[in-house]
BATORNU-422472 format. One record per residue (C-alpha): y, z, x; residue in one letter. Coordinates in steps of 0.5 Angstrom, whole numbers, plus 500, padded with zeros to 3 digits. Layout:
# BATORNU-422472
PT   c2   c3   c1  resn
PT    Y    Z    X     a
...
//
This chain:
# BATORNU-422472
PT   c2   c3   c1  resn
PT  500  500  500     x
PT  505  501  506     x
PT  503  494  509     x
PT  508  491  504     x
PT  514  495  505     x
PT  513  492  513     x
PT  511  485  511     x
PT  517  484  507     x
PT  522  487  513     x
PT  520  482  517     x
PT  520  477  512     x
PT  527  478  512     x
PT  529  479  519     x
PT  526  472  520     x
PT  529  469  514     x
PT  535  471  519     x
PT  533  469  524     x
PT  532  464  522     x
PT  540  463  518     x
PT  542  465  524     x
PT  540  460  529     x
PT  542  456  524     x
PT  549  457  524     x
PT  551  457  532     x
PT  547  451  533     x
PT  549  444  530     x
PT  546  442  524     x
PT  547  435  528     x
PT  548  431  534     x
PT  554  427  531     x
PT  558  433  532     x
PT  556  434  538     x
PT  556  427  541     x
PT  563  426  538     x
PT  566  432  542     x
PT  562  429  548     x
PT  566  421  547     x
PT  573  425  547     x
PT  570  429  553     x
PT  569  423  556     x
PT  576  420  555     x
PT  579  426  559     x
PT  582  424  566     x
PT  580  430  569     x
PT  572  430  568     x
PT  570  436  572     x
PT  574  440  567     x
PT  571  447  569     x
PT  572  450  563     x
PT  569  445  559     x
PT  563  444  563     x
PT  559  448  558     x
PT  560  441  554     x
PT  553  439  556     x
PT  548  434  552     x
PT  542  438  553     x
PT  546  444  550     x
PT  544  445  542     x
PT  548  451  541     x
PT  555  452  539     x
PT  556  459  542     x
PT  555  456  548     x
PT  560  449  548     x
PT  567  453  550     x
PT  572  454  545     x
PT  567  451  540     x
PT  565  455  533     x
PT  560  452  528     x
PT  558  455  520     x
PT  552  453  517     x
PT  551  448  524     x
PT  558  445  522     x
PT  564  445  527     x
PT  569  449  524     x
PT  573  452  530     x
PT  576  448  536     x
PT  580  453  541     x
PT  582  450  547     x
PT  588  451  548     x
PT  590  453  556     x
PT  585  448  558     x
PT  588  443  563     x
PT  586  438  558     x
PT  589  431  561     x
PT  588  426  556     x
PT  589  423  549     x
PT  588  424  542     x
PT  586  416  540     x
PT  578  418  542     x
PT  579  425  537     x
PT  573  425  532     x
PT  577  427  526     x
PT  572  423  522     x
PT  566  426  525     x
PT  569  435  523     x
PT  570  435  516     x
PT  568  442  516     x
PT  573  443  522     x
PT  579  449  520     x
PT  582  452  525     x
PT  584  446  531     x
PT  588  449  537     x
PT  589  444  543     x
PT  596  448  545     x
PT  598  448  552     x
PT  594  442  555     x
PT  597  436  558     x
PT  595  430  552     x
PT  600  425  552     x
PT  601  419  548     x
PT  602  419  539     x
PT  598  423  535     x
PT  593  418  531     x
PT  594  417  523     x
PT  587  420  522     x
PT  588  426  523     x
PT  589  426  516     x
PT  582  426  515     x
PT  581  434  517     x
PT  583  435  509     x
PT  580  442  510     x
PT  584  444  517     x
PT  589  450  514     x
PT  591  451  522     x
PT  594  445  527     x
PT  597  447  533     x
PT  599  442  538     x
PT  605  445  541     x
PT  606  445  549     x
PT  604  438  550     x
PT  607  431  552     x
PT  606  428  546     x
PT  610  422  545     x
PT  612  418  537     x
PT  613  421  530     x
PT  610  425  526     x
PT  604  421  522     x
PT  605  421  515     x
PT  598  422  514     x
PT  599  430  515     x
PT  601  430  507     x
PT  594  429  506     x
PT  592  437  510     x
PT  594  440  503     x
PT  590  447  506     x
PT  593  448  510     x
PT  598  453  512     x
PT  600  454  519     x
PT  603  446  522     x
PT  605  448  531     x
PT  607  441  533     x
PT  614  444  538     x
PT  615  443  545     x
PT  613  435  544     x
PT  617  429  545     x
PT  616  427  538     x
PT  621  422  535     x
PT  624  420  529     x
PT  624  423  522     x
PT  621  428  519     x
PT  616  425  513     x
PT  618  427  507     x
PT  609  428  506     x
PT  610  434  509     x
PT  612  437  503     x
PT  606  436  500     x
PT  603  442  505     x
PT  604  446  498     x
PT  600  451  502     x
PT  604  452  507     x
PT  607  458  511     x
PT  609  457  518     x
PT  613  450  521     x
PT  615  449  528     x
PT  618  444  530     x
PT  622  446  535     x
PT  624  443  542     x
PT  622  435  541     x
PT  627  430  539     x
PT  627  429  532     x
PT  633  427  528     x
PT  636  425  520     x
PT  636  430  515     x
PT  633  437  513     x
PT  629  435  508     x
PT  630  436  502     x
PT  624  437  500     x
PT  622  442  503     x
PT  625  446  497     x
PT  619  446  494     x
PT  614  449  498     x
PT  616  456  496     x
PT  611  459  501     x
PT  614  458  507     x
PT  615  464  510     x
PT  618  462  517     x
PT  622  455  518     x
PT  623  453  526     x
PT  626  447  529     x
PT  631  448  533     x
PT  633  444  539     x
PT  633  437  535     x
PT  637  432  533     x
PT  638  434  526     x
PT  644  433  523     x
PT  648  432  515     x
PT  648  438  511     x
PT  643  444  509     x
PT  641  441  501     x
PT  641  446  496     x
PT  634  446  495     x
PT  633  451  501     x
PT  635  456  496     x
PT  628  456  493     x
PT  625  459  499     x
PT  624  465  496     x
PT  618  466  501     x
PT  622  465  507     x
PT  622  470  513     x
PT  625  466  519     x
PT  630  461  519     x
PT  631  457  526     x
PT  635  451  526     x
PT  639  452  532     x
PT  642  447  537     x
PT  642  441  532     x
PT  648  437  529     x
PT  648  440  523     x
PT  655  440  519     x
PT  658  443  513     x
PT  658  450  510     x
PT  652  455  510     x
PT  650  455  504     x
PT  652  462  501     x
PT  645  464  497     x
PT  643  466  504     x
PT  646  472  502     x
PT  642  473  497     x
PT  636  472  500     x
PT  637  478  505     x
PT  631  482  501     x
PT  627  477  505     x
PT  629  473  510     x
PT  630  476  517     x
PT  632  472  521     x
PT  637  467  521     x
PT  639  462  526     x
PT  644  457  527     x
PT  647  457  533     x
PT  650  451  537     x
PT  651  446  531     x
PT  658  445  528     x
PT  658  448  521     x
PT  665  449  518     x
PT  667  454  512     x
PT  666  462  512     x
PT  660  466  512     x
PT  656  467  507     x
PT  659  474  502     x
PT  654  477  499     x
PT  649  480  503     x
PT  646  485  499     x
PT  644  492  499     x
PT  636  493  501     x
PT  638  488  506     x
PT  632  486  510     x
PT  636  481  515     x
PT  634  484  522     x
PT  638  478  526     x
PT  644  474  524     x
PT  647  468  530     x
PT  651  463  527     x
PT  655  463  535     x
PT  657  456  537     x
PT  660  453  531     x
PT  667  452  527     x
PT  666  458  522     x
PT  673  461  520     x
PT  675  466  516     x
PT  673  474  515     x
PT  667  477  518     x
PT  664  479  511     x
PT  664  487  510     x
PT  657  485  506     x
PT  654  485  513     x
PT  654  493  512     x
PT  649  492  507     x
PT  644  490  512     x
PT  642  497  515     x
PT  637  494  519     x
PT  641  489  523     x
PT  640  489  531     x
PT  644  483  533     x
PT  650  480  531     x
PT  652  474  534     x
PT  658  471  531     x
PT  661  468  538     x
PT  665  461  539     x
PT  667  460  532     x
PT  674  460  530     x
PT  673  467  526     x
PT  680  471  525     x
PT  680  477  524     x
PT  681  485  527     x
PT  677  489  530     x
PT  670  491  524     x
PT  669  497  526     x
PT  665  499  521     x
PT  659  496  524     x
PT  658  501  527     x
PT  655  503  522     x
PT  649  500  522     x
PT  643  505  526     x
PT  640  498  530     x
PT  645  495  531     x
PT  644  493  538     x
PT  647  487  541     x
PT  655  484  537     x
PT  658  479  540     x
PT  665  477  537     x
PT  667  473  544     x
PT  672  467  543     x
PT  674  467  536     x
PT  681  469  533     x
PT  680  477  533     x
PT  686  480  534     x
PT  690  487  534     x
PT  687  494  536     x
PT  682  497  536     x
PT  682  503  531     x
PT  676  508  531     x
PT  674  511  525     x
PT  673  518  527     x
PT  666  518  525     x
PT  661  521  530     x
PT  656  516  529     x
PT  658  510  532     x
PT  654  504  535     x
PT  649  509  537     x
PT  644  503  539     x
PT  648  498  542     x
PT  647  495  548     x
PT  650  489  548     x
PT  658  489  547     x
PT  662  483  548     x
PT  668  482  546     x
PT  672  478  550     x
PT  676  472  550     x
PT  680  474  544     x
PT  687  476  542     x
PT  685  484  542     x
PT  692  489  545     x
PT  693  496  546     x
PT  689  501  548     x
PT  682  501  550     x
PT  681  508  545     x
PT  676  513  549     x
PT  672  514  542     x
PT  670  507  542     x
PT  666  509  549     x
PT  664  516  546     x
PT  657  515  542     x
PT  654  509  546     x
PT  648  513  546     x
PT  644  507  548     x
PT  648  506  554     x
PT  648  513  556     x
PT  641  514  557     x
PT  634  512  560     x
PT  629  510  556     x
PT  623  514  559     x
PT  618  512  554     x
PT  617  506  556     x
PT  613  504  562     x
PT  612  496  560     x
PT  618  491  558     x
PT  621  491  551     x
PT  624  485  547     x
PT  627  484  542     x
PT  624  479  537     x
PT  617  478  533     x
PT  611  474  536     x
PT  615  467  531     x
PT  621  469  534     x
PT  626  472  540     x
PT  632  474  541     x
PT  637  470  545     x
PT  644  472  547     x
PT  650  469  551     x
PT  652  473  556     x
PT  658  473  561     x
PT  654  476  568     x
PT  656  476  575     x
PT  660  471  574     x
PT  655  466  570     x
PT  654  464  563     x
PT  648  465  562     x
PT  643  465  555     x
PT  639  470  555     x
PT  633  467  552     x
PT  629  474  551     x
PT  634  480  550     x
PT  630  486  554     x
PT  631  492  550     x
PT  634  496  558     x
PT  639  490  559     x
PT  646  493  557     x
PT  652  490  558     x
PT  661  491  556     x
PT  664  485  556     x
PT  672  486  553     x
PT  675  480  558     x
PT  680  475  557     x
PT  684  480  552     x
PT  690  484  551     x
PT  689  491  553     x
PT  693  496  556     x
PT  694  502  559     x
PT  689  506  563     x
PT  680  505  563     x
PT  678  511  560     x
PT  674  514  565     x
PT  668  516  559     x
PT  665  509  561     x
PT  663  513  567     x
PT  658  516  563     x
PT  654  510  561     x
PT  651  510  567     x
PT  645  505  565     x
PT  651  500  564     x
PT  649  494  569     x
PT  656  489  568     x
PT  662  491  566     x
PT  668  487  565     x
PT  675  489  563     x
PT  677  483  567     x
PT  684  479  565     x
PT  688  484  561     x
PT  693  487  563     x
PT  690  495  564     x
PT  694  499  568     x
PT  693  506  572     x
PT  688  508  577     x
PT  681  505  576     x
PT  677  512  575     x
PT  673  515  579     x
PT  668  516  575     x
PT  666  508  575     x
PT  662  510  581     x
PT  657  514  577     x
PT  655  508  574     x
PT  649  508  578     x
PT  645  501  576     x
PT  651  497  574     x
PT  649  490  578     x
PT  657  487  576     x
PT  663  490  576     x
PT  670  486  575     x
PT  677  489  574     x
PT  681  483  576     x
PT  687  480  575     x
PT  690  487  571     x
PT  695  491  574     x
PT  691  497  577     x
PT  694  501  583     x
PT  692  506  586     x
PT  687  506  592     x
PT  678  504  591     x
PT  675  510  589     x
PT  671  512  594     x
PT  665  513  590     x
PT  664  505  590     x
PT  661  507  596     x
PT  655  509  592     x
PT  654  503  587     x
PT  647  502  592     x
PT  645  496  586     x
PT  652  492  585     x
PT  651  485  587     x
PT  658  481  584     x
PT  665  486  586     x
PT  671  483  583     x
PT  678  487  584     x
PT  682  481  585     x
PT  689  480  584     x
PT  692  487  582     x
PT  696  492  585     x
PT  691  496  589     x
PT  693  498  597     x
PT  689  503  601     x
PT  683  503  606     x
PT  677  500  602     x
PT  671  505  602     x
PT  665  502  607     x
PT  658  503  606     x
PT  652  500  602     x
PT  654  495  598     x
PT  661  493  600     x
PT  659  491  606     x
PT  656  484  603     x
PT  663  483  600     x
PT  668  478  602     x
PT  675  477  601     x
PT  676  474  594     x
PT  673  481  591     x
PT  680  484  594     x
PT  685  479  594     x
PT  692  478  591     x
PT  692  485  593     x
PT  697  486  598     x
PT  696  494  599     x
PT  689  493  601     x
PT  686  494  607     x
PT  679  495  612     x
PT  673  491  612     x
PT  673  484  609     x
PT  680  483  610     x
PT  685  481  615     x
PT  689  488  616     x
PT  684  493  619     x
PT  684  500  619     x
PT  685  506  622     x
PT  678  509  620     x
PT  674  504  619     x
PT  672  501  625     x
PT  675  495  625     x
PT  683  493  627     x
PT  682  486  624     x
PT  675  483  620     x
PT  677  477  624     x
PT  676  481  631     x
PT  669  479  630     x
PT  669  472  632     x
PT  677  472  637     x
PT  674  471  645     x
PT  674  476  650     x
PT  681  475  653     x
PT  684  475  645     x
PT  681  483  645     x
PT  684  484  651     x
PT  691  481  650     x
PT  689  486  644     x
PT  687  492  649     x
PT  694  492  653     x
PT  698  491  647     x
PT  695  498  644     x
PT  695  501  651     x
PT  703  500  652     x
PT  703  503  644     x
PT  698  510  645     x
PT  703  510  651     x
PT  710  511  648     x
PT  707  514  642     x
PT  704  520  647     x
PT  711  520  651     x
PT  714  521  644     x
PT  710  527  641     x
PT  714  532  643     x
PT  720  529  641     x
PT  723  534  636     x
PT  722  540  639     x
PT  720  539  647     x
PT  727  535  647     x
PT  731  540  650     x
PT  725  542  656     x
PT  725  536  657     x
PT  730  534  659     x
PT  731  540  663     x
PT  725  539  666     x
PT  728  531  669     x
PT  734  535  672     x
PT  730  540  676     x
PT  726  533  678     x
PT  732  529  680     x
PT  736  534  683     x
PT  729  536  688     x
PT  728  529  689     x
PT  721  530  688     x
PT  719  524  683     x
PT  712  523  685     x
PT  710  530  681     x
PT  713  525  675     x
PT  708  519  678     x
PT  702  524  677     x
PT  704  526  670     x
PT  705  519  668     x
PT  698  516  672     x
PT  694  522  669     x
PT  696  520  662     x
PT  695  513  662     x
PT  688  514  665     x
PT  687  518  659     x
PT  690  513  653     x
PT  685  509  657     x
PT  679  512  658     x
PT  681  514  650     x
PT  681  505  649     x
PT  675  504  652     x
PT  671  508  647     x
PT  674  505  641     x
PT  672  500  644     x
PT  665  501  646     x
PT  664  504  637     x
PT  667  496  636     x
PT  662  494  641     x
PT  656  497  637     x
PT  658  497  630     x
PT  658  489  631     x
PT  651  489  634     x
PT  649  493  628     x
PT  652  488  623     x
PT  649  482  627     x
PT  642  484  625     x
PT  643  483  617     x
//
């Protein structure tokens, strides 16, 4: 009686064993002679990673990047693979049960064949990072399963094809980096369940139409560095509760902001930088609590200072820079005030009076180092990340990937006045300030020199006076030094990284002495930075000179108070006629002022032996 129990068991393990062998097995040998004929096709046939492609191998588990259900082929992933070929020879009418096609990341070149539409149940394409070349075959309107399209970082040309709209089951659209051109299409209006439209860096051009409104499903709008004209339509207010991210930067969108960012927004990023917007910046952006980045530079924006951005508990980039923007800056008094910022640029723009020290006095993300994370962070999501223009180290630069340690204050180019709050001292993980280009005045704080990792630091064409803090002495990763054109005077402190600047960090300040410049200083160890390349004789031209000058010096020491012994002294001298003890006087003087000479000379000799090795 309890051999029936048993009998059955194995039964069943055989019946799925048996199931099993099936599935990771091809069910046939067309599949896999198809494969193999492509494979063939590839100018590298010694690819090593698909050396398992073999035809005495049966098994699906085996081939790489090759899964089967039921025998049949349903998954191709070699992305990354080093394939060099083409798709012309791609068996699209030989896997009609494939559904998830990767080929990302290879080196396939020429069009992409019109029977590609034969995969009627792929729901995942992804040809992105290759060199494919010609348009978008309009056969893709016949994959109506599927829901995730990757065809960026191509060469692909031409229209988008309005088939594409017949994707009904589409989520994610990258079309981003190729050279396509025309209209948005309209269409895509209907696929309400598009959550992440990406195609930047095109040549799209016209207007947005206003079916993007019936997007309700959208995530992520990514339609920077095109030609887009025209107004932003303004239902991207209204369909803040979803989308996330709105791109549109570098394109030459006119018009105002959209007004009606609603509350329970979940809008997280906003760059419209680089167009010919005008206007106000709309206070419905306090609505968006989640908010990290604010582009709206390069525009023609006019307004005064939003302070009440401040308000936003993630803000952390805001970049107003090159717009109209104008007045002071008014605080509010709040005690929680841009707490996350990280980037602040505010340059070029009409800004005046004082720089308020309660602007600086609740960065807290600038004030504190982040011990938590060992790996570096971004900003962004795994469709999208952040970028940002920035000014740094005398560079335009795009940020292409923000990391969450960058932090930098760019209120260049604007008119402030008065003094530099020395609170910026506090924000000691600060790595570019530039307050170039004001007309700032006063003494430069101390305190800049707590700065401990800043890597640029500009303060020029301002009217600061006074001498160098000598705590700049200290800034150990300071690469870019601009205090030109100023009213600065003094001795320029000396040490680790002021060594490596020249004089275009100090000039157009008339006061300014010591190393680079020309007029040296007493203490430094350098009479002139053109010492180092003057011949023997020109120093000791330079040793007499300085020889005649420490002997009338010394002769005139006494001057004030020994005037009257002095002189007694001469008449004693010259009414004895014993005028050789004034020889020796002077003879043992001058040996001194010598012997003094030459070891100036010899500390010279060294410190540009030193110099020399770096």
């Amino acid at each position: 009686m309890m051999m029936l129990p048993n009998k059955i068991f194995s039964l069943l393990l055989q019946f799925f064993t048996l199931l099993y062998l099936v599935t990771i097995t091809f069910a046939s040998t067309e599949e896999a002679t198809a494969l193999l004929k492509w494979k063939s096709t590839f100018k590298n046939q010694n690819n090593s990673l698909l050396a398992s492609w073999q035809p005495s191998s049966d098994s699906c588990n085996d081939w790489y990047g090759v899964s089967c259900i039921n025998g049949k082929v349903n998954t191709l992933n070699i992305t990354n693979a080093s394939v060099f070929g083409t798709l012309y020879a791609f068996p699209f009418s030989s896997l009609p049960f494939l559904e998830y096609l990767n080929l990302s990341m290879n080196n396939l070149s020429g069009t992409i064949p019109p029977e590609i539409g034969n995969l009627k149940n792929l729901n995942n394409l992804t040809l992105s990072n290759n060199q494919l070349t010609g348009s978008i075959p309009s056969s893709f309107g016949n994959l109506r399963n599927l829901q995730t399209l990757f065809l960026d970082r191509n060469n692909l040309i031409e229209e988008i094809p309005s088939s594409i709209c017949n994707l009904t089951s589409l989520k994610v659209l990258y079309l981003s980096r190729n050279t396509l051109k025309g209209k948005f299409p309209q269409c895509l209006g209907n696929i309400t369940g598009l959550q992440y439209v990406m195609m930047s860096h095109n040549n799209l051009s016209g207007e947005l139409p206003p079916s993007i409104c019936n997007l309700t499903s959208l995530q992520s709008l990514d339609l920077c560095r095109n030609n887009l004209m025209g107004a932003i339509p303004q239902c991207f207010g209204n369909m803040s509760d979803h989308l996330e991210v709105l791109d549109m930067k570098n394109n030459n969108l006119s018009g105002t902001l959209p007004t009606t960012f609603s509350i329970g927004s979940a809008l997280r990023s906003l760059n419209l930088h680089g167009n010919k917007l005008e206007g106000k910046i709309p206070r419905s952006l306090e609505n968006c609590q989640r908010l990290e980045v604010v582009d709206l530079g390069d525009n023609l924006l006019n307004d005064t200072f939003p302070m009440w951005l401040g308000t936003l508990p993630e803000l952390r980039v805001l970049s107003l820079k090159s717009n109209k923007l104008h007045g002071p800056i008014t605080t509010s008094g709040s005690e929680y005030m841009f707490l996350e910022l990280r980037i602040f640029d505010l340059s070029r723009n009409d800004f005046s009076k004082n720089l308020p020290t309660s602007l600086f006095q609740h960065l807290k993300a600038m004030r504190t180092t982040d011990q938590t994370s060992k790996e570096p962070r971004y900003l962004g999501d795994s469709y999208y990340h952040d970028s940002v223009m920035v000014s740094t180290k005398g560079l335009e630069l795009q940020l292409l990937r923000i990391l969450t340690i960058y932090t930098t204050i760019d209120l260049s180019n604007n008119k402030f006045e008065g003094y530099i709050p020395s609170i910026l001292g506090d924000l000691i993980v600060l790595r570019v300030l530039n307050l170039s280009h004001n007309g700032l005045q006063g003494h430069i704080p101390p305190t800049l020199g707590d700065l401990s990792v800043v890597e640029s630091l500009d303060l020029s064409g301002n009217q600061l006076e006074g001498e160098i803090p000598a705590q700049f002495a200290s800034l150990t990763f300071l690469e870019v030094l601009n205090l030109s054109y100023n009213h600065l005077e003094g001795c320029i402190p000396q040490g680790n990284q002021l060594h490596t600047f020249e004089n275009n960090s100090y000039e157009g300040n008339d006061g300014l002495r010591g190393f680079p410049l020309s007029k040296g200083c007493g203490n430094d160890g350098h009479d002139s930075a053109s010492e180092e390349t003057n011949a023997r004789s020109a120093l000791d031209e330079e040793s007499n000179s300085e020889f005649l000058n420490d002997f009338w010096k010394a002769a005139l020491m006494g001057y004030g108070t020994g005037l009257c012994i002095g002189l007694s002294i001469i008449y004693i001298l010259i009414s004895t006629g014993n005028m050789k003890w004034l020889e020796r006087i002077v003879q043992e003087l001058g040996h001194k002022i010598m012997m003094r000479r030459r070891k100036k000379q010899r500390r010279q000799r060294n410190y540009r032996r030193r110099n020399n090795r770096f």
